[in-house]
C-alpha positions in Angstrom: 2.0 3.2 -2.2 -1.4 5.1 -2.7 -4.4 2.8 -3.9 -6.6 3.9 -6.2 -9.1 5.0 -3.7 -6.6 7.1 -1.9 -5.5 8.4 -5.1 -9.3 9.5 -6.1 -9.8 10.9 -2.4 -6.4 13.1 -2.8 -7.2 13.6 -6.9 -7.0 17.7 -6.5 -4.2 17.9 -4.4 -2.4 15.2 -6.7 -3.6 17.2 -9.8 -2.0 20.5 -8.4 1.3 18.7 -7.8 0.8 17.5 -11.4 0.5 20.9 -12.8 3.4 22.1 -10.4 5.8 19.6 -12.1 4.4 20.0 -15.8 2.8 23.6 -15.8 1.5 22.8 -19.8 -0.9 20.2 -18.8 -3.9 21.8 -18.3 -6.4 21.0 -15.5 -9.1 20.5 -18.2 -6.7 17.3 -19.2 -6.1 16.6 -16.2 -9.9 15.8 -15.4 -10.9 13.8 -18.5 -8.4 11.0 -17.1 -10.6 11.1 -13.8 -7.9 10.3 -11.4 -6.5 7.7 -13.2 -3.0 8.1 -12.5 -1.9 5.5 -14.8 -3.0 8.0 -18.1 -0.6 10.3 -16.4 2.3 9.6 -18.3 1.0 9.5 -22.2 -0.3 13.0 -21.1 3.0 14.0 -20.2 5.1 12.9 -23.0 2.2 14.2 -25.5 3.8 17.8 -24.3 7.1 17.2 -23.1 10.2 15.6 -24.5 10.9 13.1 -21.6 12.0 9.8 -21.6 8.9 7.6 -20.1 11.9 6.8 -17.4 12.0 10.2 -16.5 8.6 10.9 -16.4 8.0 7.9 -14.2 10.6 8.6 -11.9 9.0 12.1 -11.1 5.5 10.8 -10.9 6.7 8.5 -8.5 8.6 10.8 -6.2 5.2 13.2 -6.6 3.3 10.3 -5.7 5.1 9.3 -2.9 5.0 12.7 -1.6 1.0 12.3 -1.2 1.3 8.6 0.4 0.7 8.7 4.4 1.5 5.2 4.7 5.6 6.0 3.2 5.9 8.5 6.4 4.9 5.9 8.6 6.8 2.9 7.7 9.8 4.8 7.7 9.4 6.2 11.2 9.9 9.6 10.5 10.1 12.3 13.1 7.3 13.8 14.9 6.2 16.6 12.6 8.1 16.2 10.0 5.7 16.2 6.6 5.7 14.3 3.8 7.0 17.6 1.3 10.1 18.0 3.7 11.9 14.3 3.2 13.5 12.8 0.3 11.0 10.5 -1.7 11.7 6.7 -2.2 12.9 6.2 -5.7 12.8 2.9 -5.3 9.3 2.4 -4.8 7.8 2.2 -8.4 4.2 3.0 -8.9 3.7 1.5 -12.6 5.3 -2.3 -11.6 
């Protein structure tokens, strides 16, 4: 799981996956939450009709996608990336 500092350090790739998932959030909302990933899911519900489940489960997959340490603990292949394996559902992010 990404800490808050990773998060901040990786804050405009994470936004771009952000906008890739929900393309109506704009990049103007997402910089007033300033990389607080926790503001994340009010946003999305304020424009999409998603269960907060729902929108937690994709925020975590996106998240997960971003998080170094996930790739290493499971040992992956040499070369394989982060985008090109299935995410850990079962790692929440908002526990």
């Amino acid at each position: 799981m990404l800490t808050q500092e990773q998060i901040q350090g990786k804050w405009e790739e994470i936004k771009g996956g952000i906008r890739n998932v929900w393309g109506e959030i704009s990049e103007e909302e997402l910089d007033q939450i300033k990389g607080n990933i926790l503001s994340v899911p009010a946003l999305v519900a304020k424009k999409y009709n998603e269960t907060n489940e729902s929108i937690l489960k994709k925020l975590n997959t996106l998240m997960n996608s971003f998080d170094n340490e996930t790739d290493k603990s499971l040992k992956l292949n040499d070369g394989e990336s982060s985008y090109q394996r299935s995410p850990i559902d079962n790692n929440p992010l908002f526990s």
